[in-house]
N, C-alpha and C positions, 0 to 999 in steps of 0.2 A: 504494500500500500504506500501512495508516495505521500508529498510533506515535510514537516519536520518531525522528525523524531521522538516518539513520546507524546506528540499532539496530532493524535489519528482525529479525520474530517467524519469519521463516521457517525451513527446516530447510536445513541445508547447504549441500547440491545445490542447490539451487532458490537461496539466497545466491550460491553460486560458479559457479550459471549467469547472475545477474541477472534472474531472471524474477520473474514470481508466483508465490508458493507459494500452495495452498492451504490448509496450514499443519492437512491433516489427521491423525490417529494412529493407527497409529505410524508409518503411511507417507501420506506427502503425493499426492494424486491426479496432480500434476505427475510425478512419480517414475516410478508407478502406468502413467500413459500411456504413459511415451519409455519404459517399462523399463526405468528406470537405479536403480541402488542407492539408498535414501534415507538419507543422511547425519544423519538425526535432528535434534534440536532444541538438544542438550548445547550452551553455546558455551563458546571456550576459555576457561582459566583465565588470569586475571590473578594474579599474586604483589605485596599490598601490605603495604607493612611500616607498622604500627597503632602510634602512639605510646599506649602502657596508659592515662593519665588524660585521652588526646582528648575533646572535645564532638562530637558529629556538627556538619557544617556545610555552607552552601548549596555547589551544584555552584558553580565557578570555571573560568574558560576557561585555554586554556596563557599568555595575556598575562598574567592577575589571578596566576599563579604564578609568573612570570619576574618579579611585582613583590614577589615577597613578600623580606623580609628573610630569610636564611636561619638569622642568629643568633637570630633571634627563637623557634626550636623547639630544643627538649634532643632532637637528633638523634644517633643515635651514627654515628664516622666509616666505619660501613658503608652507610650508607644510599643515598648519593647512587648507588653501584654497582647497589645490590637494585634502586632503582626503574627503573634502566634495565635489568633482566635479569628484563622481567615473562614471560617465557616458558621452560620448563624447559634449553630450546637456549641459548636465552642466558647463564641461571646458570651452567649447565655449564662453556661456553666461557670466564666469569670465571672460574671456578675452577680452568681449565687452562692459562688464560693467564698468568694473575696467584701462583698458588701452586704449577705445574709451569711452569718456565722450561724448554721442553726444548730449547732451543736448544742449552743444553749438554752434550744427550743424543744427541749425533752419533750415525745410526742408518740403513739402508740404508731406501729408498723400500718395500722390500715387507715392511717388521716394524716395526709399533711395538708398544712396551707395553699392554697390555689399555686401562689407563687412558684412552688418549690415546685409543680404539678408540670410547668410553663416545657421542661428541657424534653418530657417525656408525649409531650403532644405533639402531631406531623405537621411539618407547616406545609401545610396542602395549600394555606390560603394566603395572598400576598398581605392581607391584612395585616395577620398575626407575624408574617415574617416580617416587615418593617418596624411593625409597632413591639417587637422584641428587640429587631435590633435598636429603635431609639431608647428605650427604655434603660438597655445593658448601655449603651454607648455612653449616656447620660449619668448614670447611678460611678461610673468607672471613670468618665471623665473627672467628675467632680473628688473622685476617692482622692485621684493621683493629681489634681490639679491643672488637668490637660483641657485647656479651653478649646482648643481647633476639634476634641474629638465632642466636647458639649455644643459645640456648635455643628458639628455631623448630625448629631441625636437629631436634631430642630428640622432639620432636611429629611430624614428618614421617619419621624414624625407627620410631616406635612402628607408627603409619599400616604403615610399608613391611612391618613384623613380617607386619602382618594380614593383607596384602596378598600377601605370600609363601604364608604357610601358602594362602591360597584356590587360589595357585598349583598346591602343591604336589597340592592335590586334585582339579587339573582332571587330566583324560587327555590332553588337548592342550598347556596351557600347561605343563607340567613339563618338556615335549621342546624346550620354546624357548630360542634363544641368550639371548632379555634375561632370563628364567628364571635362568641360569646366572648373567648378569652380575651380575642384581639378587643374585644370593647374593653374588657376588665384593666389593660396594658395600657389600651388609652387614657381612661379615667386617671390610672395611678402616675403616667406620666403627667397629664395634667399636674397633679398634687405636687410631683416634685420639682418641677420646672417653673409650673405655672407662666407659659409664654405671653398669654396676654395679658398676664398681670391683673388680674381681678379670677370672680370664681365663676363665672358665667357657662365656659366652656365646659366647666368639672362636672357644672347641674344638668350639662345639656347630656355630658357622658351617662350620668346618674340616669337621665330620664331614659335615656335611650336602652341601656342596658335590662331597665327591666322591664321597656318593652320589649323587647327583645326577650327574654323569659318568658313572660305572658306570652306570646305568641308560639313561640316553642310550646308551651304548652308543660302539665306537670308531670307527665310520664317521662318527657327527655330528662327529668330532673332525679329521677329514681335512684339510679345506680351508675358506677362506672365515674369517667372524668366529669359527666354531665352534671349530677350530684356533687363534687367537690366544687365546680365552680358556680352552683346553686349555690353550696354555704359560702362561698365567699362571695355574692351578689349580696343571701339577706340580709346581712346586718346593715350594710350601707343602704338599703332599700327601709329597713325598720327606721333607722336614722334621720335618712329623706321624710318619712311617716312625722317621726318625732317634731322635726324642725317644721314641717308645714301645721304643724298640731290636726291631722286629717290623716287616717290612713288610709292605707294603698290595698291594694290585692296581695301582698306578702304578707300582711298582719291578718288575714283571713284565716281562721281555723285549717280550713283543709291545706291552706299550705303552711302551717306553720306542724300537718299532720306526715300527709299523704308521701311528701318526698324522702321520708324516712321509715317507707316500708319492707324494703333490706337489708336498712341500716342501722345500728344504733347509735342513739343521739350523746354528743358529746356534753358537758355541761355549759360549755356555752352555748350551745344550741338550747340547753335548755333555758339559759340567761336570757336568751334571745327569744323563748318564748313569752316570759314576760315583759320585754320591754315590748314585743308586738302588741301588748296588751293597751298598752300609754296612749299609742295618738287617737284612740276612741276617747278616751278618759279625757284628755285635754280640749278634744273638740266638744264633748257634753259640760265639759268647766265653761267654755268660753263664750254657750251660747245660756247661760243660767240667766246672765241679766234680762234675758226675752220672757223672763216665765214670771207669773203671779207666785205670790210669797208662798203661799203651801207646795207649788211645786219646785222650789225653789229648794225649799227644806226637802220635804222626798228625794228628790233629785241629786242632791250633794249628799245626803244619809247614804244614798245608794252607790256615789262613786267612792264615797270612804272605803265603807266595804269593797266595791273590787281593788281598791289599793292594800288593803290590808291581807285580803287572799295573796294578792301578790307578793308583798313582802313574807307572810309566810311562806311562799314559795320560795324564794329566793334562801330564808333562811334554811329548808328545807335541803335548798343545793349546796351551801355551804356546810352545811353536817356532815353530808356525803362526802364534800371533797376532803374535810378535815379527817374524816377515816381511810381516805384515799393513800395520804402523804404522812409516811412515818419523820415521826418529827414537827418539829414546829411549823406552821405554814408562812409565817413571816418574825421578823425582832427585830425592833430597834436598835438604831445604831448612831452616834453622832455625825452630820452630816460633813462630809471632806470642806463640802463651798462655804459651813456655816460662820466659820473663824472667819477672824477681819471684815464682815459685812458690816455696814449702815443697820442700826438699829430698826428702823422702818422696813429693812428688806429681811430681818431674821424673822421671821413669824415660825419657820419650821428649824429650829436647830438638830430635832431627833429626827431621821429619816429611816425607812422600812427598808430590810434585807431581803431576800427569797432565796428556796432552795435553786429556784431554775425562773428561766423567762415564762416560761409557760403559766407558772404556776402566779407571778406575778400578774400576767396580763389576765388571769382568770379574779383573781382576788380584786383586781382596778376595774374589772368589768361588773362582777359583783356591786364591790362597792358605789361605784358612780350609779348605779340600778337605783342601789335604796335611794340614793340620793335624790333622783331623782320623784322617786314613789314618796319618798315623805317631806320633799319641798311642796309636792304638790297636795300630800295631805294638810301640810301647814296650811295651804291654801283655802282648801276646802275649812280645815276647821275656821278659818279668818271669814268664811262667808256664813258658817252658822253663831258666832258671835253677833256678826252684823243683823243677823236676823232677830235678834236679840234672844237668842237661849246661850245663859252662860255656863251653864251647865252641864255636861251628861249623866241620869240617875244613874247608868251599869251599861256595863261594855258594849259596844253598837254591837258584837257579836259575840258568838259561846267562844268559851275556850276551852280547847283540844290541845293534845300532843300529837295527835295523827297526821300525817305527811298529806298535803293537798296538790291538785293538778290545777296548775294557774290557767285552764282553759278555758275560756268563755261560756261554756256550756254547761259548765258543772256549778250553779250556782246555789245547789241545794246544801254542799259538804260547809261546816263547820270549820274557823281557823282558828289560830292563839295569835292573840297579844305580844305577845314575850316579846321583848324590846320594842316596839312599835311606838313612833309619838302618840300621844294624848292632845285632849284638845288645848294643854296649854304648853306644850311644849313646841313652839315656834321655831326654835329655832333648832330642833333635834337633829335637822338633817346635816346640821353643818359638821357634825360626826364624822357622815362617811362622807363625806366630801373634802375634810382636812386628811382620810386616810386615803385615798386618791394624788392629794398631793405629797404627803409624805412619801411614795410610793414613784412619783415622776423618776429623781432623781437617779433610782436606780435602773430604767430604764434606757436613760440617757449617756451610760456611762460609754466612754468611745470604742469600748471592744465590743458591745451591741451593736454598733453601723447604724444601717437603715432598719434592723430589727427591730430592735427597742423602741426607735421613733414610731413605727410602723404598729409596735402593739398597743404604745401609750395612747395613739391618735384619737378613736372611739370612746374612750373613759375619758379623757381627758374634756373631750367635745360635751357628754352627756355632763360632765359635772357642773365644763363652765353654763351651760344653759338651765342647770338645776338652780344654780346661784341666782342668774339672771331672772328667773321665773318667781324669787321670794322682793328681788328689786329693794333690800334694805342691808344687804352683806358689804360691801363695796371695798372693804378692807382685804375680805380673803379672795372676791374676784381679781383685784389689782395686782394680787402677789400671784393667783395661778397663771394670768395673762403674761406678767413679768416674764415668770419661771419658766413657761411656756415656752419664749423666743425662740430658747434655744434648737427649738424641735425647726425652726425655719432652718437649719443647716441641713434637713434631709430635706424637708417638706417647704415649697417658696408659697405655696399658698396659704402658708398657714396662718399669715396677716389678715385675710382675707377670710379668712372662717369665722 
């Protein structure tokens, strides 16, 4: 076969048979004969990274390169990595080696995080394959400080835009898992880039993605990849719920049921089952002032109660995980940053330990939960004071030790009290919402990466809007907003949340 050497003109098949091709279009007669598929002509992409004012120059073998000086090019300290990650598997995997440590993300054999899901899915779809590679390109640039390759990500980004919408128009490719992912890839470069500078684009991703579900439908969500990057849509879907105070189709029983009928539910899916529970709750809060005073009362008696199921619930997960984990699940410790601070900015000197990340971002999930459940019971009791009953003669509910299912449907089951505010404890929830922030800094510490940023995100979101929602805290919102910043070194949107 003629050519150069090593770069046969043939088409695929006929390459990775070693034969002759006949090297005719669009199908090769080699093909044509044996019946087999013809792999086409496309060869793969190599990824090289261009220094802006090069000269072209003669080919060099790998010896004339092992000799070159390497001080002698204004290389940035990303490069030596890109050039050995010329294929999109390989990027990837630097980017989840090198910027997700999950080692420290102790995690059973049959769940991981969508992320980590990312290397083992085909990239069938140019979506996914762009919007991987801007994402690694992006997450690696900024590690090593290599501006020329964060400004690649922005290019290979735009690409993956294009590349979505054609998605979104095929009738086959919308129903595909890397479809989904490639939305998911989108969404979270948005977070950490934030190219237009505001969060517009992040909500447009948000929406789209879980149209994008919906339409799939909840059988694709059962099992398999299609199921793990279901859990990694709900909670930013419950989230979306939360912040609109309105829920969506993901706070709906049967899917907070049905997609885990092969599965078993982790405890944050079960956390996630009651925060589904909140933007009903806060949308029946916000419409009380339309009603006449007795239903005004009814009406808020009645959402205490499902806050209070809920928070039994909740307590009910945290028993379970405390017999999960031998040993303690957190302990204080003095904070490294607390020395030499402005008096004004110590509020937390003692900061929370964990055995693992995991167990940390289960515990800030937890806790930011109650916070939320009993900012908004404050609330409610604030509206039966106004009603003028200052009182309650005996517990709006029985109390039980029996374990409850925070589902919407089961409103006959009995709950306990046991630590839940009262109606004059106002300001109870600020409890877990100081243990949320005690609990940042260990997430942030720099051998977590984008990990740590990346678990804090969600608790940290529900607690600041739990604060906002009591509208009379403004000491402990100021210092978790402070504290916060430093989460904008993975995440650029995070001004804008």
């Amino acid at each position: 076969m003629g050519g150069v050497r090593g770069k046969s003109q043939g088409c695929g098949t006929c390459r990775a048979r070693k034969i002759a091709c006949g090297q005719e279009r669009p199908r090769c007669s080699q093909c044509v004969k044996s019946n087999r598929q013809c792999a086409g002509y496309q060869r793969d992409k190599v990824f090289v990274l261009v220094q802006p004012d090069a000269k072209e120059s003669a080919r060099t073998t790998r010896q004339d390169v092992a000799k070159i000086n390497p001080n002698s090019f204004d290389q940035g300290p990303g490069h030596e990595i890109i050039m050995s990650c010329n294929i999109r598997q390989q990027l990837l995997d630097a980017f989840i080696g090198r910027c997700l440590p999950h080692s420290r993300f102790r995690t059973r054999s049959w769940y991981r995080p969508w992320l980590f899901l990312l290397p083992d899915i085909p990239a069938r779809s140019k979506a996914l394959e762009f919007s991987t590679l801007a994402i690694s390109s992006a997450a690696i640039g900024r590690r090593f400080n290599d501006s020329a390759l964060v400004h690649q990500s922005l290019r290979a980004y735009t690409r993956a835009l294009r590349e979505m919408q054609k998605a979104l128009w095929s009738g086959s490719l919308i129903r595909e898992d890397e479809t989904l992912a490639a939305c998911l890839v989108l969404s979270l470069y948005e977070l950490m880039e934030c190219p237009d500078n505001g969060a517009d684009a992040y909500q447009s991703h948000c929406k789209g993605y879980l149209s994008l579900v919906k339409a799939r439908g909840m059988d694709a969500h059962t099992n398999g990849i299609g199921h793990d990057l279901f859990v990694g849509v709900r909670l930013q879907g419950i989230l979306h719920a939360i912040g609109h105070r309105v829920p969506n189709f993901i706070c709906d029983p049967a899917w907070c049921r049905d997609p885990w009928a092969s599965r078993p539910k982790r405890m944050a899916d079960h956390i996630a089952d009651c925060l589904a529970r909140m933007p009903s709750i806060l949308q029946r809060y916000d419409q009380l002032s339309s009603l006449h005073r007795k239903e005004i009362l009814d009406s808020t008696y009645g959402l205490v109660e499902e806050c209070l199921r809920i928070d039994q619930a909740l307590q009910d997960i945290y028993e379970d995980l405390r017999l999960q984990v031998e040993g303690p699940l957190y302990w204080p410790v003095l904070s490294p940053s607390f020395k030499d601070k402005a008096q004004d900015q110590g509020l937390f000197p003692v900061i929370y330990e964990f055995p693992d990340l995991k167990t940390a971002t289960l515990l800030m999930l937890y806790w930011a939960s109650r916070a939320m459940v009993w900012a908004t019971l404050s609330n409610l009791y604030d509206v039966i004071e106004l009603q003028g009953v200052h009182g309650i003669a005996g517990p709006i509910v029985e109390v039980t030790s029996e374990k409850h299912d925070p589902s919407p449907t089961n409103d006959e089951e009995n709950l306990s009290e046991r630590d839940s505010p009262n109606l004059h404890d106002g300001q109870n929830y600020l409890k877990m919402a100081r243990n949320v922030c005690q609990s940042l800094e260990y997430c942030l510490q720099e051998d977590m990466s984008l990990l740590g940023i990346f678990a804090a995100t969600v608790p940290i979101i529900i607690t600041v809007w739990a604060i906002r929602y009591r509208h009379n805290d403004e000491a402990e919102l100021a210092w978790l907003m402070n504290a916060s910043q430093k989460m904008q070194q993975g995440l650029r949107m995070w001004s804008y949340i």
